[in-house]
Each structure stands twice: as C-alpha cells, then as structure tokens.
C-alpha positions in Angstrom: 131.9 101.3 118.9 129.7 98.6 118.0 128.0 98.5 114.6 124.7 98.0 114.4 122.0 95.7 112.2 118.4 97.1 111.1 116.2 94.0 110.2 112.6 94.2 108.9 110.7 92.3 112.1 107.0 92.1 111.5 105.0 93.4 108.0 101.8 93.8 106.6 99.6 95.0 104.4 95.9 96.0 104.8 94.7 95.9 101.0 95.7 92.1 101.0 96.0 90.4 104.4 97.4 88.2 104.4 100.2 89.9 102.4 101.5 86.2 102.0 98.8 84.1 100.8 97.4 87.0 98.0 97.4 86.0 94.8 97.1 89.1 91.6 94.9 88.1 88.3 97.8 89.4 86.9 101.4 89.3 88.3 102.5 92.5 85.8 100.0 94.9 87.2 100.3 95.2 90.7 100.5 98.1 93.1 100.2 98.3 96.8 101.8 99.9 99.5 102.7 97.6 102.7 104.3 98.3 105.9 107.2 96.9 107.2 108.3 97.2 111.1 112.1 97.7 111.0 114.2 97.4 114.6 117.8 97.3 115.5 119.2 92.7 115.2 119.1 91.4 118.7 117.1 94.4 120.6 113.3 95.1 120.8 111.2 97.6 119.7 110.8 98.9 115.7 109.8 101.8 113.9 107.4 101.6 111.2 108.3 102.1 107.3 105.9 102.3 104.4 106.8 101.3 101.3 105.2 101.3 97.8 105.4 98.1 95.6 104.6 98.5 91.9 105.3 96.3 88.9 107.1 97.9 86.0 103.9 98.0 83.7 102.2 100.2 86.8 104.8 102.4 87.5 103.4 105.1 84.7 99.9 105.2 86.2 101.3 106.5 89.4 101.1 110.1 90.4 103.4 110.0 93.4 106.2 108.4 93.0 107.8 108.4 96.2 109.0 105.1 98.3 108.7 103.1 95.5 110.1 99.7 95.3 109.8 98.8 91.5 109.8 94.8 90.6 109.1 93.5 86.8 106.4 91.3 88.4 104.9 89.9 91.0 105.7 86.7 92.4 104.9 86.2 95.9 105.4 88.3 99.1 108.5 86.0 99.5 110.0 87.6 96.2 109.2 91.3 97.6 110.2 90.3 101.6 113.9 89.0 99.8 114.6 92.6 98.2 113.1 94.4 101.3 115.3 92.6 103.5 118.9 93.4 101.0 117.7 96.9 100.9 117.4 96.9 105.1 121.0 94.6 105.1 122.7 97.2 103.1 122.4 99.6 105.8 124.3 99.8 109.2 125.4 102.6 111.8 126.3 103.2 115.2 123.0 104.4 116.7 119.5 104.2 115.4 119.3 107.8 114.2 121.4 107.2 111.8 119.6 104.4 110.6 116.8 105.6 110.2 117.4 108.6 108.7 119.0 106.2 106.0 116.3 103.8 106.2 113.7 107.0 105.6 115.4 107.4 102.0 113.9 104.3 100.6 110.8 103.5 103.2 108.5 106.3 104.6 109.5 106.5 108.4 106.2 107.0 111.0 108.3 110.1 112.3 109.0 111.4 109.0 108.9 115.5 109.9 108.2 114.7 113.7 109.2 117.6 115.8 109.3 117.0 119.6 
C-alpha cells in the first residue's frame, strides 16, 4: 500500500492579510491564529487547519492554550510557513483519515467533532 504525503497548499490569515508582507512593532510579542489548507502531495482538494502562532513572551497572556505553535520571535511568515511545513512532513499514512486525525493533534481540523 502506497504511503501518503499531507502538504500545507494554500494559507492565510485574516488579522494580517497578507500574512506575508506584515510586519509586528515588535517581533517578541506576537499572537495570531492563521489557517492553513492541508491536502494529500499530488491530489486535489484540502481540509482546513487552524493554528495559533504566539511568541514566547505572549504565551503567558493566553487563556486557551490549545493549537499553539510557540516561536521565540517573529521573523516573517517564511520563518512560521518553514516549521508548519516540518510539522505537516513529519506526518504520513495510508489514507487521509489517518492523517488527519494526526494532523488534528497539532492544528484545529474544520471537522473537528463532525458527526455525519
């Protein structure tokens, strides 16, 4: 049975869009949460993730501390796009249930608690 690849697609994030060209007053204190559109290498179609960026220095002032992804500071979207991405290449299955329900551990799924 093939193995397969989850790789993030598409992202964004509506407190600063364009994710990429936002700049912090100050790179230690940020917080945001972003969402990243994750689909299987090769095939269409991608579920969406949420996850919560925060700086070090921000991570006490938090109340929920759930999906985090915790970096000392900011330094561009490219910095926090690298770690998303070697958290998302760590991962690999044989069907996209699997996946996800790894992929949910770190990120919040869109179909977190969905029941059909």
């Amino acid at each position: 049975m093939k193995t397969l690849k989850p790789i993030i697609k598409e992202w964004d994030c509506i407190t600063h869009d364009p994710i990429e060209n936002w700049e912090p007053e100050d790179r230690s204190m940020v917080e945001f949460w972003c969402n990243i559109s994750i689909g299987i290498e090769g095939q269409k179609g991608a579920d969406n993730f949420n996850v919560h960026v925060t700086t070090e220095k921000m991570l006490s002032q938090l109340a929920h501390k759930d999906y985090i992804l915790v970096i000392p500071y900011y330094e561009s979207w490219s910095q926090v796009l690298n770690i998303l991405n070697t958290k998302v290449n760590d991962i690999s299955g044989i069907n996209w249930q699997g996946i996800s329900l790894e992929l949910s551990k770190m990120f919040q799924w869109e179909y977190e608690n969905y029941k059909p």
